[in-house]
C-alpha positions as CSV (number, residue, x, y, z in Angstrom):
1,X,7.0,4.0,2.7
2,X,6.8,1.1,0.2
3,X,11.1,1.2,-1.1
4,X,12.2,2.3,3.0
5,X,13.1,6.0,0.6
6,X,13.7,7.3,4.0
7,X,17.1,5.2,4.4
8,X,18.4,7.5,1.8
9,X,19.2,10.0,4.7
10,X,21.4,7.5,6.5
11,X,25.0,8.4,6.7
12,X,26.5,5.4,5.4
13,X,23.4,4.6,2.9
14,X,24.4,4.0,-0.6
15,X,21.3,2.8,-2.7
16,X,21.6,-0.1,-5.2
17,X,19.6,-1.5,-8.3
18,X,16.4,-3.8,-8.1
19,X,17.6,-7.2,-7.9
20,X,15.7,-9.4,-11.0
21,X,14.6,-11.9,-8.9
22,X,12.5,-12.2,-6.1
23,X,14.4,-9.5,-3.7
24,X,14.5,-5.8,-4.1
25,X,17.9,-4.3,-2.8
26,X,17.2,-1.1,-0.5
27,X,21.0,-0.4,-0.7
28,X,23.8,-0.5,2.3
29,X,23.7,0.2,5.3
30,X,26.6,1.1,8.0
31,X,25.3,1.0,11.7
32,X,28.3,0.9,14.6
33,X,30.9,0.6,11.6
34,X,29.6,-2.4,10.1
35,X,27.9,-2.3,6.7
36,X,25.1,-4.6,5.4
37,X,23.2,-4.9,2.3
38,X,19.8,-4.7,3.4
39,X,17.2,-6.6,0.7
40,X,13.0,-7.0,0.9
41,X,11.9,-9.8,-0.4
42,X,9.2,-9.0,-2.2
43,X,6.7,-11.8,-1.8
44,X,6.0,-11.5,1.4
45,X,8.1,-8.3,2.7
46,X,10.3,-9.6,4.8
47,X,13.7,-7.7,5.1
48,X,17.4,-9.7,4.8
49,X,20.8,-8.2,5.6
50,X,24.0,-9.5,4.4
51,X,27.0,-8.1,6.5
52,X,29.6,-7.5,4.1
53,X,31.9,-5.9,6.2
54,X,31.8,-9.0,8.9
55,X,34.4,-11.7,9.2
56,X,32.6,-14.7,7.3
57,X,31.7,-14.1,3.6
58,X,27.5,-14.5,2.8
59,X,26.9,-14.2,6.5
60,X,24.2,-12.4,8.1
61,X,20.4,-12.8,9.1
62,X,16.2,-11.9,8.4
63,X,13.8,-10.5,9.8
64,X,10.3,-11.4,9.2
65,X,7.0,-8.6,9.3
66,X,7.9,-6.6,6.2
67,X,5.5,-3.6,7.8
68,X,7.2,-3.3,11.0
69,X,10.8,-1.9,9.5
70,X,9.8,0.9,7.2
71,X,12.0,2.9,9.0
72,X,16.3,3.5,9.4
73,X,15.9,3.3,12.6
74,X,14.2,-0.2,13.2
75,X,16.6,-1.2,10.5
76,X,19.3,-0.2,12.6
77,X,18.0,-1.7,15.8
78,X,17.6,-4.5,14.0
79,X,21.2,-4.5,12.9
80,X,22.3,-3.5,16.4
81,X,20.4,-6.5,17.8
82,X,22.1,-9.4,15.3
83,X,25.6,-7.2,16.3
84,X,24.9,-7.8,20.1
85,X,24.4,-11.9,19.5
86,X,27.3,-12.3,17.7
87,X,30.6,-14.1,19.0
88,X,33.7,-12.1,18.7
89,X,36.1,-15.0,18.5
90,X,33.9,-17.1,15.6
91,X,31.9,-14.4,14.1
92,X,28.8,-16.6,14.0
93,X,25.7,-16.3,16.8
């Protein structure tokens, strides 16, 4: 699926606009009660998440291989995977 449409069955999705630039915003996204804006850039497909809900303001991470998460649920194991690395007491990896 080109846009990831099949987020839009994710409790906790709530899509969003195209961004002008060079990122195309797929919407939010809650996994284990944190939210994240998840954006494809679109020249090379490549997928970044900004975790609004975490403790440190324009935090979060990518993931290169824009064909390998067309899915909610590698989005969320992606998600899942940054959660895992991070340090409670900082916030940061």
């Amino acid at each position: 699926m080109d846009r990831d449409d099949d987020l839009a069955d994710e409790p906790g999705y709530s899509p969003l606009r195209e961004d002008e630039d060079s990122y195309t915003e797929l919407g939010s996204f809650t996994v284990d009660g944190e939210t994240f804006l998840v954006r494809r850039r679109n020249e090379d497909g490549s997928h970044h998440y900004d975790w609004v809900s975490g403790p440190n303001d324009g935090y979060g991470f990518s993931v290169s291989g824009g064909s390998e998460l067309t899915s909610r649920e590698r989005h969320r194991t992606a998600i899942r995977d940054f959660l895992t690395a991070i340090d409670p007491a900082t916030g940061y990896l």
